[in-house]
C-alpha positions in Angstrom: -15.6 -12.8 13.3 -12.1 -12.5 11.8 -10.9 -9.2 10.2 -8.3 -8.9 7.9 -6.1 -6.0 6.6 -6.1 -5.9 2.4 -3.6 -3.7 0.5 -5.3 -3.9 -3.0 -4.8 -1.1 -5.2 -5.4 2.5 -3.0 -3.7 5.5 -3.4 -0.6 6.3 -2.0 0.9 10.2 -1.3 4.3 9.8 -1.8 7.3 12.4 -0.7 9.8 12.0 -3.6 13.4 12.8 -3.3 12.9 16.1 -4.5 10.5 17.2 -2.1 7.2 16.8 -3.7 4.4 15.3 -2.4 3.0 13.4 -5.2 -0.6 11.6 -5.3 0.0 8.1 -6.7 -2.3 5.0 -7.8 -2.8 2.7 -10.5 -3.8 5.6 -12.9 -2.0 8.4 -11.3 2.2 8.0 -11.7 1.8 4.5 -12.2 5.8 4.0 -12.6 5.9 5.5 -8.8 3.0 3.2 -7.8 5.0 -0.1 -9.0 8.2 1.0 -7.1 6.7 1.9 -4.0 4.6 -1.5 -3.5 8.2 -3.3 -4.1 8.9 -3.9 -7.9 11.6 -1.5 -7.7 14.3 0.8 -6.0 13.6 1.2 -2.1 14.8 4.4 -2.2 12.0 6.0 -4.4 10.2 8.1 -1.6 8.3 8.0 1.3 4.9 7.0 2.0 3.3 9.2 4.2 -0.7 8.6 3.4 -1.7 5.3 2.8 -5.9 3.9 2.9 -6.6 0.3 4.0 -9.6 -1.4 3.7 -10.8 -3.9 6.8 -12.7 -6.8 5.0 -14.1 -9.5 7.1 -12.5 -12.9 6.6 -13.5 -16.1 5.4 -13.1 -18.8 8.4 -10.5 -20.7 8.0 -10.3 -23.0 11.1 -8.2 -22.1 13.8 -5.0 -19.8 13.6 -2.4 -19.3 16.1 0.6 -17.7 15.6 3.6 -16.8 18.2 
């Protein structure tokens, strides 16, 4: 069995530059959201909760990597 990690849209708690810790998502500060997955400045905050979800993986043949 393969497992994979997926990042697809959980929510993030986020310490801005001001000192707030801020609940992010999708719905919640979705501006924030954006810029902390990449589409913006990487200087927005930092991520200091973060929920992944361990899906198992299709096979896909043999992997090696290194």
């Amino acid at each position: 069995t393969a497992w994979a990690l997926t990042f697809s849209n959980p929510p993030l708690s986020v310490v801005t530059g001001a000192g707030d810790i801020v609940r992010c998502s999708a719905t919640e500060h979705p501006h924030l959201y954006w810029a902390v997955r990449g589409g913006g400045s990487s200087n927005v905050g930092v991520i200091v909760d973060m929920t992944f979800a361990v899906v198992v993986a299709p096979y896909a043949g043999k992997f090696y990597s290194g």
